[in-house]
C-alpha positions in Angstrom: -16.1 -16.5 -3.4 -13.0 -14.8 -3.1 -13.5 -13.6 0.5 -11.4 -15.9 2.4 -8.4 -14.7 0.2 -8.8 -11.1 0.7 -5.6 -10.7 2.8 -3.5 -12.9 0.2 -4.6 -10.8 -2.0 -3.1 -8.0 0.0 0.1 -10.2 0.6 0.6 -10.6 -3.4 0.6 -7.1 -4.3 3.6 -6.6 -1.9 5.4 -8.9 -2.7 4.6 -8.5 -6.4 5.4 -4.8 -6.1 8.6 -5.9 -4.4 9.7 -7.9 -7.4 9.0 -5.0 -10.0 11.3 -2.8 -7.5 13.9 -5.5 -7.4 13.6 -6.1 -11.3 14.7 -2.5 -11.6 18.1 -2.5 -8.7 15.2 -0.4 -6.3 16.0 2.5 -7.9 12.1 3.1 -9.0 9.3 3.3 -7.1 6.1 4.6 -7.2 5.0 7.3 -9.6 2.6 8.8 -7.5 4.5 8.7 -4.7 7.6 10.5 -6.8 5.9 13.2 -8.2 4.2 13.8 -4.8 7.5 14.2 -3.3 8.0 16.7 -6.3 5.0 19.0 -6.0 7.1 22.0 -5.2 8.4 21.9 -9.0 5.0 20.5 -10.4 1.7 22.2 -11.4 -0.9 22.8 -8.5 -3.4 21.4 -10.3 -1.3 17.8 -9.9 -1.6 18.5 -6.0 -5.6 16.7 -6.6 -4.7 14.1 -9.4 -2.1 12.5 -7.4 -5.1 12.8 -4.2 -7.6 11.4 -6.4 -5.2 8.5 -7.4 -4.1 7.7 -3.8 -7.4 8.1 -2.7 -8.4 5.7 -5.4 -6.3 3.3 -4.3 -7.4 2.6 -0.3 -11.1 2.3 -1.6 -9.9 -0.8 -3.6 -8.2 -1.6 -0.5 -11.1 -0.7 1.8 -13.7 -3.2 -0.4 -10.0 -5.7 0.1 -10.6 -5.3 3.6 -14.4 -5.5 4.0 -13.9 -8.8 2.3 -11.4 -9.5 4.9 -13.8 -8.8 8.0 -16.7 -10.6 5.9 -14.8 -13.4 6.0 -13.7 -13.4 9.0 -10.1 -12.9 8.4 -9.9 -9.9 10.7 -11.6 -8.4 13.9 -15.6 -7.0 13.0 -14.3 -4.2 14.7 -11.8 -2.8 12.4 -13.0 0.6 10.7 -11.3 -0.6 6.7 -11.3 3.0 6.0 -8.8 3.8 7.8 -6.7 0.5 7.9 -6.9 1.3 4.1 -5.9 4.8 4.3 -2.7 4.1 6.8 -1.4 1.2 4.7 -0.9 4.0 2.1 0.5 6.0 4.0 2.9 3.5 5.1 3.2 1.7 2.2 4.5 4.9 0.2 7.2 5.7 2.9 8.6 2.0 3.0 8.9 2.2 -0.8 10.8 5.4 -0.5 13.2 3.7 2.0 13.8 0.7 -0.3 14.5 3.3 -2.9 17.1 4.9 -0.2 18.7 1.7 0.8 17.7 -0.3 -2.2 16.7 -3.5 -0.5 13.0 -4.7 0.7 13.2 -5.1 3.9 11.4 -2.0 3.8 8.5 -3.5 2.0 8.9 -6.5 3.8 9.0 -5.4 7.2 5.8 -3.1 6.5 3.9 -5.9 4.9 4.6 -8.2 7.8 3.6 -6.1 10.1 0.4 -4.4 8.7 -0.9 -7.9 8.1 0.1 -9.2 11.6 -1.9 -6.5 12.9 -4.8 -7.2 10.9 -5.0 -10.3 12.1 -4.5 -10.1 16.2 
């Protein structure tokens, strides 16, 4: 049912995480992502919760992405694991640089272009 949507889906959560940023003058971000860049002053033992939480996250956005393929949205080809584990990865460094510069082109520019991808 909601197959054919699975990359608006995608495109809604960036923007709608570009609005929380926004609603707070881009000075937050993500947790995660903040107290991963802290794990020199944190507890080892956060070193796997923050893992487990990321990790977490791209199998929501694998099962986003298998939607995606299923309906045809993007290439058969793609391997969603990884798509899924590199839009984290990417996704946490253009929320740091919005942080930086606080604007969302960041976000924007990241979005954009990890959806274009998707779909050549």
């Amino acid at each position: 049912m909601f197959e054919h949507l699975a990359l608006a889906r995608i495109e809604a959560f960036c923007q709608d995480a570009e609005r929380g940023m926004e609603r707070f003058g881009f000075s937050r971000g993500c947790l995660v992502g903040n107290l991963g860049q802290e794990m020199g002053a944190l507890p080892e033992s956060f070193r796997a919760q923050l893992t487990n939480v990321l990790v977490d996250w791209q199998i929501r956005f694998e099962r986003c992405l298998e939607a995606a393929k299923s309906a045809g949205e993007v290439s058969a080809s793609i391997d969603c694991a990884s798509w899924a584990t590199f839009f984290w990865i990417g996704w946490e460094g253009a929320v740091l640089r919005a942080k930086l510069e606080r604007h969302g082109e960041p976000l924007r520019l990241f979005a954009d272009l990890f959806l274009k991808s998707l779909r050549s």
